[in-house]
Each structure stands twice: as C-alpha cells, then as structure tokens.
N, CA, C and O atoms as a GROMACS GRO file, in nm:
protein
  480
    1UNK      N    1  -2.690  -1.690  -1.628
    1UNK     CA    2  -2.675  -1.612  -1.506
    1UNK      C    3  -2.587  -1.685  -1.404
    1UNK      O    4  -2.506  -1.616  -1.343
    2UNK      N    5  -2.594  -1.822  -1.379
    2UNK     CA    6  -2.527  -1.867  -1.318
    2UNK      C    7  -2.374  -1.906  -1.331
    2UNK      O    8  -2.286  -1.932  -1.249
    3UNK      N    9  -2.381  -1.896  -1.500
    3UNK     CA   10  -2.256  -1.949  -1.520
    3UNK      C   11  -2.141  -1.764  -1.478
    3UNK      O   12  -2.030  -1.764  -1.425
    4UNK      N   13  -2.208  -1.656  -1.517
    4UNK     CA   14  -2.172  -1.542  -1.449
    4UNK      C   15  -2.129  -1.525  -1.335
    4UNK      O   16  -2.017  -1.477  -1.317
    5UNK      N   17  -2.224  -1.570  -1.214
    5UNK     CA   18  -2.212  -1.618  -1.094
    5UNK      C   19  -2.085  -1.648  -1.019
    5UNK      O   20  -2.025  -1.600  -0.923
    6UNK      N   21  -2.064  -1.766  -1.122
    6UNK     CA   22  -1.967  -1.892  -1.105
    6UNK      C   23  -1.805  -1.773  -1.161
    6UNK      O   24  -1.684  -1.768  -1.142
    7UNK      N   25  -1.870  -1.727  -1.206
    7UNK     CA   26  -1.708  -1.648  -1.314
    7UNK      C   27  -1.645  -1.561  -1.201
    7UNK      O   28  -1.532  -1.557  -1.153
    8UNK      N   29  -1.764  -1.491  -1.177
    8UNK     CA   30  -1.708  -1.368  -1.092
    8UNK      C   31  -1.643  -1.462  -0.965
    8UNK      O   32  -1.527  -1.461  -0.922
    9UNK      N   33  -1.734  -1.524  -0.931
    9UNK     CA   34  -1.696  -1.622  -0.774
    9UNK      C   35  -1.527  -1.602  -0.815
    9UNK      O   36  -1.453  -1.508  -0.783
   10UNK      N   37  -1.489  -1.744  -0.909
   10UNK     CA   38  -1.381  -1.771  -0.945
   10UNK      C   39  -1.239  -1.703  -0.928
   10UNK      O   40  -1.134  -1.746  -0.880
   11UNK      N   41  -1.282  -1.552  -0.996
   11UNK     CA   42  -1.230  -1.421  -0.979
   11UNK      C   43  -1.186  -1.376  -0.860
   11UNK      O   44  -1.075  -1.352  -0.812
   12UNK      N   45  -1.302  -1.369  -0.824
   12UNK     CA   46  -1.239  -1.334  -0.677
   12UNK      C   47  -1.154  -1.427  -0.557
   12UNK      O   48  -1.099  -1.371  -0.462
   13UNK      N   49  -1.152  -1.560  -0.572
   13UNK     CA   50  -1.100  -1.635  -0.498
   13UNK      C   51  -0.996  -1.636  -0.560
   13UNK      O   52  -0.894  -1.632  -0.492
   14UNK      N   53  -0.984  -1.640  -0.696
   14UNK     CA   54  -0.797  -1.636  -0.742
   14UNK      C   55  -0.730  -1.555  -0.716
   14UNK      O   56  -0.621  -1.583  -0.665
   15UNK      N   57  -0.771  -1.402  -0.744
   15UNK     CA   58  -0.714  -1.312  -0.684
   15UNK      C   59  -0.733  -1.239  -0.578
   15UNK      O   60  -0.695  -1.124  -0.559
   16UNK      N   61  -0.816  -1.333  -0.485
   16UNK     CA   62  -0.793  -1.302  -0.303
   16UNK      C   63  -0.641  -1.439  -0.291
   16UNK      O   64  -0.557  -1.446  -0.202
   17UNK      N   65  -0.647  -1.478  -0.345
   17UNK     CA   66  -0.515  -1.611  -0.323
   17UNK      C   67  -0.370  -1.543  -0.396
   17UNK      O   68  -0.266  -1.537  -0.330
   18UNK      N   69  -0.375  -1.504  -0.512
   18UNK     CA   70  -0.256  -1.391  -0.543
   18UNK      C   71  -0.231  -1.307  -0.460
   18UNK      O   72  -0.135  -1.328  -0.386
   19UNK      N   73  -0.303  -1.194  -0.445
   19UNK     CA   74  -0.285  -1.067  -0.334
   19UNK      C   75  -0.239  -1.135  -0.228
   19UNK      O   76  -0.125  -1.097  -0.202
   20UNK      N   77  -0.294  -1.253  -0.125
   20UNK     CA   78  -0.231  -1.306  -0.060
   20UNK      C   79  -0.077  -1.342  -0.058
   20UNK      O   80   0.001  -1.322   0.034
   21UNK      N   81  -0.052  -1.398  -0.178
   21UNK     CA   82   0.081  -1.479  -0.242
   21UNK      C   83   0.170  -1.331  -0.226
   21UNK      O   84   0.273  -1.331  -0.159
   22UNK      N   85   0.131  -1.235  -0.278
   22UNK     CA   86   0.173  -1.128  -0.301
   22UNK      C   87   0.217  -1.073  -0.208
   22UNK      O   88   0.338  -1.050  -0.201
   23UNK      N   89   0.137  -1.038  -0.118
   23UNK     CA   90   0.155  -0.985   0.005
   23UNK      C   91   0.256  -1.084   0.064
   23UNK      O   92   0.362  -1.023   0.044
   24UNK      N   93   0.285  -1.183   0.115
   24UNK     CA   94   0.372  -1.273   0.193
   24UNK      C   95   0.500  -1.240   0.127
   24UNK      O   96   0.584  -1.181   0.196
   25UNK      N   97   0.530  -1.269  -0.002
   25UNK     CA   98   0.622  -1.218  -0.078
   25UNK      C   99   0.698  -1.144  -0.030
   25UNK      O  100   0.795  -1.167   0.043
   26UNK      N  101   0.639  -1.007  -0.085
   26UNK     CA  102   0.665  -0.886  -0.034
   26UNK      C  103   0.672  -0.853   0.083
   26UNK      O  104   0.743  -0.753   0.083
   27UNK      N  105   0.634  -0.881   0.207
   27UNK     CA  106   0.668  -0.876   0.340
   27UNK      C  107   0.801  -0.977   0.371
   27UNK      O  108   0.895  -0.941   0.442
   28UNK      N  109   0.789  -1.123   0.298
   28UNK     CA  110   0.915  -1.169   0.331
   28UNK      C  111   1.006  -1.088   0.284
   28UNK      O  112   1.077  -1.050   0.377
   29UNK      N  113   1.033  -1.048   0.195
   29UNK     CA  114   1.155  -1.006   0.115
   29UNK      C  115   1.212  -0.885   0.164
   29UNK      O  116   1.332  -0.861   0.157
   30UNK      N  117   1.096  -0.779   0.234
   30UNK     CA  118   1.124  -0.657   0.312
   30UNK      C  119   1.191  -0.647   0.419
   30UNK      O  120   1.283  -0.570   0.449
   31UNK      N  121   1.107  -0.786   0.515
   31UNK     CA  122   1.145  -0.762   0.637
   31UNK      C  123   1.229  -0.864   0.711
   31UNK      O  124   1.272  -0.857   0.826
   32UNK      N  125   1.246  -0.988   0.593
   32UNK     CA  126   1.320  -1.091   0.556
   32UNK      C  127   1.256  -1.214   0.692
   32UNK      O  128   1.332  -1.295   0.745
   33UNK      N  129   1.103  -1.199   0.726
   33UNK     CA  130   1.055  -1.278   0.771
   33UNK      C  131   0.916  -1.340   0.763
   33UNK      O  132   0.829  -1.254   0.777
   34UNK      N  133   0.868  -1.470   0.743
   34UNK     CA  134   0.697  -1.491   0.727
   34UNK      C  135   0.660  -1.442   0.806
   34UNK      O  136   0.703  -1.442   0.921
   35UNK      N  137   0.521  -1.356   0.739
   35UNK     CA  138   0.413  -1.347   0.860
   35UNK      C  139   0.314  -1.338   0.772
   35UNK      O  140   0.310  -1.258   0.679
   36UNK      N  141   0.179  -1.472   0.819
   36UNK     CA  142   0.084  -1.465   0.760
   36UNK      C  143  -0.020  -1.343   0.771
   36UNK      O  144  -0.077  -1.322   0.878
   37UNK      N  145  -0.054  -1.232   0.612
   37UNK     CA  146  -0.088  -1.139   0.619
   37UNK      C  147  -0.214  -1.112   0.593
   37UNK      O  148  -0.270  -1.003   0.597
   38UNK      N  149  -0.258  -1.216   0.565
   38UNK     CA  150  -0.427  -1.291   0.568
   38UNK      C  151  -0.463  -1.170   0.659
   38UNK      O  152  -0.383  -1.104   0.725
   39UNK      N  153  -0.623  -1.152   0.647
   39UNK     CA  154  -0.746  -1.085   0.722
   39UNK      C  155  -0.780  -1.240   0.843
   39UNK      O  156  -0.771  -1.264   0.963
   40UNK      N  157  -0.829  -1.328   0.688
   40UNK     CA  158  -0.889  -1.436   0.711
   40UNK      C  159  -0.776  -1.568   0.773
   40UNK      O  160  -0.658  -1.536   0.775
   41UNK      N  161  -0.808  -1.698   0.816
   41UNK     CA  162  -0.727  -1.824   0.854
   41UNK      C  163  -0.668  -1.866   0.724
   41UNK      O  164  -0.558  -1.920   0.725
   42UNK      N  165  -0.744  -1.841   0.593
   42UNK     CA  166  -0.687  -1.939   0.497
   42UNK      C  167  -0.647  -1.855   0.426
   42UNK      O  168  -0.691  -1.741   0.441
   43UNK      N  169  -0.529  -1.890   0.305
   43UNK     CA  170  -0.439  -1.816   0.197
   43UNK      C  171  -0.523  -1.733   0.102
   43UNK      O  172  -0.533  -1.753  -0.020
   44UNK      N  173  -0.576  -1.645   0.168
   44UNK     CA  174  -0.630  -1.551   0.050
   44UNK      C  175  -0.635  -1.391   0.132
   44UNK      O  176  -0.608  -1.386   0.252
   45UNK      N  177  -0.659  -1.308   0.081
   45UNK     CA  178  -0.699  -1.109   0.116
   45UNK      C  179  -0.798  -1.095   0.024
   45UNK      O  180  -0.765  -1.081  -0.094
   46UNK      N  181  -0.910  -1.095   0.053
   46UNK     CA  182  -1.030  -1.038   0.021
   46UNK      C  183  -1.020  -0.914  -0.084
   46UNK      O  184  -1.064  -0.905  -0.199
   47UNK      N  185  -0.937  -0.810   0.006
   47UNK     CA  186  -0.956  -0.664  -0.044
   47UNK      C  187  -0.860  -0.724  -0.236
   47UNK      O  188  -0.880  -0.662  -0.341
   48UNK      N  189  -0.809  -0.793  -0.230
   48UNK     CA  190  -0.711  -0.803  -0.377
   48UNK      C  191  -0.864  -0.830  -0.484
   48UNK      O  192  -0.884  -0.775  -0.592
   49UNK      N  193  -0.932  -0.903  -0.431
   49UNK     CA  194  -1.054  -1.011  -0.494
   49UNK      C  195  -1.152  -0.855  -0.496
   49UNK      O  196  -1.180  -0.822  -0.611
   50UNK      N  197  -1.179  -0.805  -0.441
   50UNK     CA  198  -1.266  -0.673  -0.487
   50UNK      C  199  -1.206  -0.588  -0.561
   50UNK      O  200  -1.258  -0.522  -0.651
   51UNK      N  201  -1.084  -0.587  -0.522
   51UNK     CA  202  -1.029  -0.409  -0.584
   51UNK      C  203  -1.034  -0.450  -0.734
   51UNK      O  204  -1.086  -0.373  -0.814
   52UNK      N  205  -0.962  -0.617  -0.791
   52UNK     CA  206  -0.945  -0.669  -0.905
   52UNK      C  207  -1.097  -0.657  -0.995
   52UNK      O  208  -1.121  -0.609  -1.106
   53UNK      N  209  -1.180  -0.720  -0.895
   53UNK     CA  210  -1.312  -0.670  -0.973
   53UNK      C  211  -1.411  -0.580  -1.012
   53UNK      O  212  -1.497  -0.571  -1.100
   54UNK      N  213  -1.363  -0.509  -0.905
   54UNK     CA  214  -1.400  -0.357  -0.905
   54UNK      C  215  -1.362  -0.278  -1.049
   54UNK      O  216  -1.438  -0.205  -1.113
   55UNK      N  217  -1.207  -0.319  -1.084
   55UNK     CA  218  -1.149  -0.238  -1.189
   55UNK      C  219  -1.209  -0.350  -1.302
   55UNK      O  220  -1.242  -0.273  -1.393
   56UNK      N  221  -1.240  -0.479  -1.347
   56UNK     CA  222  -1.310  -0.549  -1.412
   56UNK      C  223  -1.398  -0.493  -1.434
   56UNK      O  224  -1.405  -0.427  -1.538
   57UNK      N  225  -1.478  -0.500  -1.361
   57UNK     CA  226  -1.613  -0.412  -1.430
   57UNK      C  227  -1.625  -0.334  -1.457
   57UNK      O  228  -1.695  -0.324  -1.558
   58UNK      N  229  -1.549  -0.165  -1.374
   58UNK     CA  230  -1.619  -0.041  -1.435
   58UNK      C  231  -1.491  -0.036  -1.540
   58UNK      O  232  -1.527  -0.025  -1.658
   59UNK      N  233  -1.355  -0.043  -1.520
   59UNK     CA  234  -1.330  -0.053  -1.658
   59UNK      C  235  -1.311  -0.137  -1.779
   59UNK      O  236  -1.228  -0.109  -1.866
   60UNK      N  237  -1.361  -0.204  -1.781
   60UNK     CA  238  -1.434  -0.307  -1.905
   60UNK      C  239  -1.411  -0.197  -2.045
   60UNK      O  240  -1.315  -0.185  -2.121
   61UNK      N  241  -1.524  -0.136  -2.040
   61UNK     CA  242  -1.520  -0.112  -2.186
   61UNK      C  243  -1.407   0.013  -2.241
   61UNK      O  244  -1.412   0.080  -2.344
   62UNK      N  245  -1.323   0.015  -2.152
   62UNK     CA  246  -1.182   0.072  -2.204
   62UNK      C  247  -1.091   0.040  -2.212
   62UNK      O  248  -0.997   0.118  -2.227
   63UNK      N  249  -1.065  -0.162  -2.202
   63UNK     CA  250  -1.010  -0.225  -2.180
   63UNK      C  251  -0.877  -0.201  -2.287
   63UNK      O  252  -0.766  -0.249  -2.268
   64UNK      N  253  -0.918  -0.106  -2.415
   64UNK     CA  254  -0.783  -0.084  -2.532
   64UNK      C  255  -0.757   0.050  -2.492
   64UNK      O  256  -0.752   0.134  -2.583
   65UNK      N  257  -0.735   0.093  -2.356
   65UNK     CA  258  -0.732   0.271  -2.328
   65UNK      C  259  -0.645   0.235  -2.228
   65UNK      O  260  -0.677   0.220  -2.110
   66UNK      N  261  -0.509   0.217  -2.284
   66UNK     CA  262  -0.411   0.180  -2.132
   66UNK      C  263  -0.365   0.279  -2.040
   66UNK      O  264  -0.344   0.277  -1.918
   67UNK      N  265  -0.355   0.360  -2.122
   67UNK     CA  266  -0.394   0.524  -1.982
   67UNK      C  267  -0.469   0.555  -1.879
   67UNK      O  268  -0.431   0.606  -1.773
   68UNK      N  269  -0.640   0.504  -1.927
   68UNK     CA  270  -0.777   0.538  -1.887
   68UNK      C  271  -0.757   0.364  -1.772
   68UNK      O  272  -0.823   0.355  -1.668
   69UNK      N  273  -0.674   0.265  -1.810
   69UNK     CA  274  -0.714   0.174  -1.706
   69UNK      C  275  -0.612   0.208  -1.629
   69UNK      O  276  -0.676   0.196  -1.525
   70UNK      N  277  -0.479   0.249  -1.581
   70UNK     CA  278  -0.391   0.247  -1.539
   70UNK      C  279  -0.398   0.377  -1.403
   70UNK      O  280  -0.347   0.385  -1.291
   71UNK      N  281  -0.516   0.488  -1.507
   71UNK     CA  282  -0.530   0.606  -1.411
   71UNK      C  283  -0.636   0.563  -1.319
   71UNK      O  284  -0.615   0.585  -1.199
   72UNK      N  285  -0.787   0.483  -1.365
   72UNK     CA  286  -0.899   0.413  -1.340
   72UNK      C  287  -0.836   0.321  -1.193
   72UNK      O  288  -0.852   0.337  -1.072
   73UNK      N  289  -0.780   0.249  -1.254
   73UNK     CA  290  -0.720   0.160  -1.188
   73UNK      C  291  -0.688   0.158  -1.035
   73UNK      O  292  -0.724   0.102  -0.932
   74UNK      N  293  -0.580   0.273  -1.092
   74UNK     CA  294  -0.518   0.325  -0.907
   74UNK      C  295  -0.612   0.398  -0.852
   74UNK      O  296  -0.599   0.410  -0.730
   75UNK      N  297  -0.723   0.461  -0.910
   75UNK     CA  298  -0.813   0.533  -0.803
   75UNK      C  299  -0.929   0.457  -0.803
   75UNK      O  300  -1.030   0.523  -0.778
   76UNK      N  301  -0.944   0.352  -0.822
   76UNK     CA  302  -1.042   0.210  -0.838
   76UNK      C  303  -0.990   0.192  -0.693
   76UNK      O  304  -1.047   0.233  -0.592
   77UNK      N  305  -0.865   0.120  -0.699
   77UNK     CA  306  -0.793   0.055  -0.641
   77UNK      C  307  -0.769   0.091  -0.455
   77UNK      O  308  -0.762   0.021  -0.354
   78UNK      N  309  -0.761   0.253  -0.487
   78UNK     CA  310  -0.696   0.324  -0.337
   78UNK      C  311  -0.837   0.362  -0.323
   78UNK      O  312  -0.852   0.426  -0.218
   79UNK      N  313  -0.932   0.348  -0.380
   79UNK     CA  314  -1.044   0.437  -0.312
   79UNK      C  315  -1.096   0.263  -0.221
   79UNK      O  316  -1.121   0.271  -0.101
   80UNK      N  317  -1.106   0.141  -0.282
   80UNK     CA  318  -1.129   0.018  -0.254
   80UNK      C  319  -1.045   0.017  -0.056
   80UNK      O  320  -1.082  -0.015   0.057
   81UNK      N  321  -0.928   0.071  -0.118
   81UNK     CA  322  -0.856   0.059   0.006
   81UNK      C  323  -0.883   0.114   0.093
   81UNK      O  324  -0.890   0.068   0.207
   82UNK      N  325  -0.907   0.241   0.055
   82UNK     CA  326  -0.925   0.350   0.148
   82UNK      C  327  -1.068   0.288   0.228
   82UNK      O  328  -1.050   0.236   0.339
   83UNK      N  329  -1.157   0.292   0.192
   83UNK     CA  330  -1.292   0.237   0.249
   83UNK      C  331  -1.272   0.111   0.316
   83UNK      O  332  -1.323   0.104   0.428
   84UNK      N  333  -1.201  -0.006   0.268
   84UNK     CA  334  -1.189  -0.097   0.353
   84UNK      C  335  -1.096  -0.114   0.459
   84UNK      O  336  -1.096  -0.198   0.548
   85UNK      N  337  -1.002  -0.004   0.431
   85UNK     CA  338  -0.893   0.004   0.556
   85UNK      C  339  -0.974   0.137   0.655
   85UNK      O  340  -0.914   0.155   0.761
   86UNK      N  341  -1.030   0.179   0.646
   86UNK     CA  342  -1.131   0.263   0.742
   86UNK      C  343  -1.254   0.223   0.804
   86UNK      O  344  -1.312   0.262   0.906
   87UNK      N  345  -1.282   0.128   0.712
   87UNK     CA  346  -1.434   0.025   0.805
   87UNK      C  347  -1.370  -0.074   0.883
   87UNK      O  348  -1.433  -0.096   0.986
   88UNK      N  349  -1.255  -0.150   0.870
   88UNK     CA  350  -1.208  -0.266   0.885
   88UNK      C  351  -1.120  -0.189   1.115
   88UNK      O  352  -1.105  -0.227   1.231
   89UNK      N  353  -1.099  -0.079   1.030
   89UNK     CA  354  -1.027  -0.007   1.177
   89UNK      C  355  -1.152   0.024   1.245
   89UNK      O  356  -1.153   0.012   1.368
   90UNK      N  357  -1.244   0.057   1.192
   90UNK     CA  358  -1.384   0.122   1.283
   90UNK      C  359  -1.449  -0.034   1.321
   90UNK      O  360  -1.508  -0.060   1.426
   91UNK      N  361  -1.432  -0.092   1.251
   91UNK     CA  362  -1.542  -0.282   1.297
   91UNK      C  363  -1.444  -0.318   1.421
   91UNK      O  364  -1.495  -0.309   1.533
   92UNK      N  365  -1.269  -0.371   1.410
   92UNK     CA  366  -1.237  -0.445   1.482
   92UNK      C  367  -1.127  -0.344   1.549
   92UNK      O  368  -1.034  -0.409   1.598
   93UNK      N  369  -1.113  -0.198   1.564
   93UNK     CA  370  -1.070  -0.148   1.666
   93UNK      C  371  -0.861  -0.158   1.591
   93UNK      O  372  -0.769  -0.094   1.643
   94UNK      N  373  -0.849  -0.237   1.488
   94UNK     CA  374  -0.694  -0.264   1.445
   94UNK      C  375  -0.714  -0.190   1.275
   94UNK      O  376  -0.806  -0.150   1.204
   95UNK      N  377  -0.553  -0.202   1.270
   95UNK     CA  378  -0.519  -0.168   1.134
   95UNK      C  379  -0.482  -0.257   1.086
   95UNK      O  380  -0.407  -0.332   1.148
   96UNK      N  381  -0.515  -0.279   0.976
   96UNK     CA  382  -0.469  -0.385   0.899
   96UNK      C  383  -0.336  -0.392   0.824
   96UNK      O  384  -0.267  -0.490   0.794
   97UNK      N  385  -0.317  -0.259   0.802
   97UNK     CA  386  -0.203  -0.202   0.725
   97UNK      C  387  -0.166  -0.046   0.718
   97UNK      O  388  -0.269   0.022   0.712
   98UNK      N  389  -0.055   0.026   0.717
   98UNK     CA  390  -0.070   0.122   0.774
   98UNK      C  391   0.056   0.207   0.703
   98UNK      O  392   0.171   0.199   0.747
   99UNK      N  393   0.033   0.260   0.629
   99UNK     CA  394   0.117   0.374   0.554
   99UNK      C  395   0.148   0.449   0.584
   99UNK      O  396   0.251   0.494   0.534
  100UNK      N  397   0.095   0.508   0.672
  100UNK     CA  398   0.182   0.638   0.756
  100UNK      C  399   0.333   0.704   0.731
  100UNK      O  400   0.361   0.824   0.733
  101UNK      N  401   0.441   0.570   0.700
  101UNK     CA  402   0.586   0.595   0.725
  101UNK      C  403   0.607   0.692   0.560
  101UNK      O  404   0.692   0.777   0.534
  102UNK      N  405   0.502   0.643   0.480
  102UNK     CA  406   0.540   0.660   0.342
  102UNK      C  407   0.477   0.792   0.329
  102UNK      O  408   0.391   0.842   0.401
  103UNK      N  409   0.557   0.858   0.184
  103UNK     CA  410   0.528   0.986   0.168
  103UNK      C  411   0.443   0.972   0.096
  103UNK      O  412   0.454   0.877   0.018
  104UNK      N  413   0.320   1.058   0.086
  104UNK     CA  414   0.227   1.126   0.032
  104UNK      C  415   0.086   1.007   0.047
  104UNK      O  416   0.013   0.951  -0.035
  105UNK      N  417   0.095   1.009   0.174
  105UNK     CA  418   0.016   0.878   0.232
  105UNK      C  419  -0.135   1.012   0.270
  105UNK      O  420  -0.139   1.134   0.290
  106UNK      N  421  -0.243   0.896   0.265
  106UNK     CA  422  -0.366   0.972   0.336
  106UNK      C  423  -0.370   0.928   0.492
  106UNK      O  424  -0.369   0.807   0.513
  107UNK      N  425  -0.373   0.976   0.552
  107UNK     CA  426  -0.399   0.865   0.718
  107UNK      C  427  -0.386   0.765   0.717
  107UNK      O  428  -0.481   0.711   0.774
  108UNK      N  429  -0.271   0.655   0.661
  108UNK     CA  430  -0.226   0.595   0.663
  108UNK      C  431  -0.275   0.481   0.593
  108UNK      O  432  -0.208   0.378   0.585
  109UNK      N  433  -0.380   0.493   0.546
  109UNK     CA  434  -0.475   0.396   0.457
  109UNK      C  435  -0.416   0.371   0.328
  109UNK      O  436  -0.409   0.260   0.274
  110UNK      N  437  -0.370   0.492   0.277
  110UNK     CA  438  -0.362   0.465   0.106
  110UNK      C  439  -0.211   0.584   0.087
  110UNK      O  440  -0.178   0.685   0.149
  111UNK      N  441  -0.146   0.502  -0.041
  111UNK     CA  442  -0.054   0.634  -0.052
  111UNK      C  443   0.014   0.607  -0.212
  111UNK      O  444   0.002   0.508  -0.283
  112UNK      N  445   0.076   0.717  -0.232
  112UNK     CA  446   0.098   0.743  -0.363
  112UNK      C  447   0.172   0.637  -0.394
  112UNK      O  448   0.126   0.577  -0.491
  113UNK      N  449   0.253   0.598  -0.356
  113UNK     CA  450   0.354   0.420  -0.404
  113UNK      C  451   0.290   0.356  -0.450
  113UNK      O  452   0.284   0.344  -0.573
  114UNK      N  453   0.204   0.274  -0.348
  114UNK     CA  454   0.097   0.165  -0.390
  114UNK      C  455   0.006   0.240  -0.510
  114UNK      O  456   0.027   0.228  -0.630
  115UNK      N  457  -0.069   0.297  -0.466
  115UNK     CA  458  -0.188   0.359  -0.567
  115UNK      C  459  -0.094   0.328  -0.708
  115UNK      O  460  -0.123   0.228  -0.774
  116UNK      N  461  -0.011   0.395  -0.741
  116UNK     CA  462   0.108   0.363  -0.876
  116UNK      C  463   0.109   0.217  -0.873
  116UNK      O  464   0.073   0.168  -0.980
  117UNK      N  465   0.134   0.152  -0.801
  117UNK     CA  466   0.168  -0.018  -0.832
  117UNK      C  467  -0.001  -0.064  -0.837
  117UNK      O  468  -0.036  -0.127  -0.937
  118UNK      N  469  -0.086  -0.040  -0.751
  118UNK     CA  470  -0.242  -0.073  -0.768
  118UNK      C  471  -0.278  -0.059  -0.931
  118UNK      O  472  -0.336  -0.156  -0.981
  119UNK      N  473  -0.247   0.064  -1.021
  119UNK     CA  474  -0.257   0.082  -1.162
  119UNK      C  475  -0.200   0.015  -1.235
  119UNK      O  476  -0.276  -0.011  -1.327
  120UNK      N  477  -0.081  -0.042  -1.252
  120UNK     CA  478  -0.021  -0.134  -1.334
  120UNK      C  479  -0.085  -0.286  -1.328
  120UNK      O  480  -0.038  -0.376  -1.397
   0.00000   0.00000   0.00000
C-alpha cells in the first residue's frame, strides 16, 4: 500500500514539474518572454499532476484502445480543467488562464485546441 502511495506521489510531482516545463516553454516561445506560470512558488502546476492521473487511472484498462484513450483523455483532461479553472476563479477572485480569444472555447476555461493536445 505504501509502496502505491509512494508511486502515485511520484507521478504527480513529475508531471506537476513537466506541465510546468511545458507551460514556460510554450509561453516563452509565444510571447517570446519568461513568465513564471506556476499556481505555486516552486517549478511545478498541480492541475498537469491530476489531469495525468486522472487519465492513469480511469483509463488504465484500455491502455491498447488508442482511440478510447485519446477521446478519454481530452474529456478527462478539459473536464479536470474546467473544474479547476472555475474553483480556482471562485477561491482567489483571478484566472489562471483564460481562453476566451480561442475558438470554440467554453467561458474561457477550456477549448477545443487544448482539449485535442490534452488527448495526445
């Protein structure tokens, strides 16, 4: 049980530290300047470390169904978002991130681009 524990922990701190990596990336390269895109002080995004495990677990046992994870995935993924970019605006009054500009966006939380890149 513990060594479980220890797995998932793991999981999630690597890929709250990717999504991070990720995110900086991708904002440098867009807007051709750093800005740390952290929630938190240190190099990681939380929401990467859930959404990743989120799709770990419930899709597990379709792990040879690359359709079923890819479709799973992005609505794993944007529904993860959607809820944490709507509690996160209702707790501290800010957005964290904000889609709006993009087409086929929900209130600015989640939108068809990402959701597609969230599945792959």
């Amino acid at each position: 049980m513990y060594t479980e524990f220890y797995q998932v922990l793991l999981l999630f701190v690597f890929y709250s530290f990717v999504g991070w990596g990720t995110e900086i990336a991708y904002h440098t390269l867009t807007t051709g300047h750093y800005v740390n895109r952290g929630f938190l002080s240190g190099p990681v995004c939380p929401i990467y470390g859930v959404g990743v495990l989120t799709v770990l677990l419930i899709l597990a046992p379709f792990k040879d169904q690359w359709f079923i994870v890819f479709i799973g995935g992005a609505i794993l993924t944007s529904f993860v978002e959607l809820t944490i970019g709507f509690l996160m605006e209702k707790k501290y009054e800010t957005r964290w991130w904000d889609y709006s500009e993009e087409p086929y966006n929900f209130k600015g939380y989640i939108c068809l681009k990402f959701s597609i890149i969230w599945g792959f």
